[in-house]
N, C-alpha and C positions, 0 to 999 in steps of 0.2 A: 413367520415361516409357514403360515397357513397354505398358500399355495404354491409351497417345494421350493420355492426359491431362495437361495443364499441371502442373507443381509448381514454384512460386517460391520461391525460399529464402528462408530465415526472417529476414534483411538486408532484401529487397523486401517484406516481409510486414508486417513490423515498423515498418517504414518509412511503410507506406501509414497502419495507426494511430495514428502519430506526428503525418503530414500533417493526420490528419484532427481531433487535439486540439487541434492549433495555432486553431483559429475558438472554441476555446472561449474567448481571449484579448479578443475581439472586445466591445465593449463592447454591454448594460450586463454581462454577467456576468464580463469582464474575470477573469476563474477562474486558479490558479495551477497552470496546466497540468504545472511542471515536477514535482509532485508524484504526477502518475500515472506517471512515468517512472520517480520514485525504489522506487514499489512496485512499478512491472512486473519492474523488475532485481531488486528484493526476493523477486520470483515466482520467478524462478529461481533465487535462489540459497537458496531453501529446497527446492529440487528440481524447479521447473515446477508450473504452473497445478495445482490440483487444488482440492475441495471446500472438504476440509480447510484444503487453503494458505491457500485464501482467507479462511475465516471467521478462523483464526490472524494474516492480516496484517490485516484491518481491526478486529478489535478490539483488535490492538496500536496500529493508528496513531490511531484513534479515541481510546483511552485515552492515548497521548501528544499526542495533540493535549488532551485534558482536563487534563494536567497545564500544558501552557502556558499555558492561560486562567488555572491556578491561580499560575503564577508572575510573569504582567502582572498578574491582581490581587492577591497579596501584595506584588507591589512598587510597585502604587500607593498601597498604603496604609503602607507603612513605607520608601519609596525618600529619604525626608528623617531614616532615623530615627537618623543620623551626621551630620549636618549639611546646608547644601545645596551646595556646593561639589561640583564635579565628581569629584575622589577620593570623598567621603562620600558620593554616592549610587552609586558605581561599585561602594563597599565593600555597600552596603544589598544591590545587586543580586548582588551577589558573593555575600552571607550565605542571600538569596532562592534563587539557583541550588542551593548547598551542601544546602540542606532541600529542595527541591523535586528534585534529581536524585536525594540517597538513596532517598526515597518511592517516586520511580518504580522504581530500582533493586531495592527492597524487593519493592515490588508484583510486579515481574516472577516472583519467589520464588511464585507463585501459577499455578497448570498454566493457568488460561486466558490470562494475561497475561506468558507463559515468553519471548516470541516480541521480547525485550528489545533488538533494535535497530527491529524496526517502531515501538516506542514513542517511540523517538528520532525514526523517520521523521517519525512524525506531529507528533509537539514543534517539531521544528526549521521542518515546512512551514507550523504555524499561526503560528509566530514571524516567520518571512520572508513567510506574506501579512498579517497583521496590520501588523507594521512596514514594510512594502514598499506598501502600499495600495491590495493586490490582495483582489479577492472583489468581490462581487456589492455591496459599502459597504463603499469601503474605507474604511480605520481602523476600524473600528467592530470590536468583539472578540469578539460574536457570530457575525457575518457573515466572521469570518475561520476562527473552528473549524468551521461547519458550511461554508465554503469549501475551507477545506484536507481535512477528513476526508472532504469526497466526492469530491474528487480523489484522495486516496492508496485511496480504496475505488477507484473503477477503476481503479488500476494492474496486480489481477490481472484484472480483466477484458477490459483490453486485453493480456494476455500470453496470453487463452486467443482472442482474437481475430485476434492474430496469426499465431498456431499454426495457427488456421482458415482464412484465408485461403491458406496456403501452398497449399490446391487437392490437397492430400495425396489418393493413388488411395484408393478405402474399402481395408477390409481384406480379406487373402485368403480366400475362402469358406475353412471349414474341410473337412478332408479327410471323404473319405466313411469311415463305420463300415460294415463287413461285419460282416454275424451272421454268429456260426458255428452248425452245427448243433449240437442238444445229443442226446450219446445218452442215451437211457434205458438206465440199467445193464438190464445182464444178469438174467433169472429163470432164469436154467440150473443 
């Protein structure tokens, strides 16, 4: 605060982003806000907000969010394929999980898609707003992947929004360069 300027710590800063997601809940877009939370912490602990960070966490979450659409629709279509009994389709889902988490696992084995807990992020957020019937329609499994994966896409954009807001002084001018003179060697 040396030069008069406000700086709010990154708790109030954070904070205020957080307040401000919260109307995203608000119906009709009823959005699964907690999703941008889970990649802004994602933000950090890949080191803080940056370019990089970001395109690396949403196309992790993005692509785990593709893999959940892929394991609601292989287990609509084989969740009876044990019987129908509550064990027998527990085991389908069980079988469905088992091939659907190696792939991802596999996938990550791939430098764009390395980034193998964002893939989880976005799995887990399209599963909890699909099932939970949250999104812009809910139930609907469309409307749940392109719900959750634009929520976990601003999670680093609210981590570099937060960072922004703290009111940070700019940076310190850099110091002045002095030329020195250059002699001309000697013709002696």
């Amino acid at each position: 605060m040396s030069n008069g300027r406000i700086r709010l710590p990154h708790e109030i800063s954070a904070s205020i982003v957080a307040f401000a997601t919260v109307f995203l809940l608000l119906s009709p877009l009823h959005m699964p806000t907690w999703a941008i939370f889970i990649t802004w912490a994602g933000t950090f602990l890949q080191g803080g907000p940056s370019i990089a960070n970001a395109i690396s966490m949403i196309t992790a979450t993005t692509t785990g969010a593709g893999f959940a659409v892929a394991a609601v629709l292989l287990n609509r279509e084989t969740g009876t394929m044990f019987g129908t009994g509550e064990f027998a389709r527990t085991l389908a889902l069980g079988v469905v999980i088992f091939f659907v988490n190696g792939t991802l696992l596999a996938t990550g084995r791939l430098k764009p898609f390395a980034l193998i807990p964002g893939m989880f992020f976005g799995f887990a957020s399209t599963f909890a707003t699909y099932f939970g019937g949250f999104g812009y329609d809910g139930g609907n499994l469309g409307a749940a992947f392109i719900s959750a994966a634009a929520m976990c896409a601003l999670g680093p954009l609210c981590a570099v929004l937060g960072l922004r807001l703290q009111f940070a002084p700019p940076p310190a001018p850099e110091p002045e360069q002095h030329l020195t003179e250059e002699v001309a060697p000697s013709t002696t």
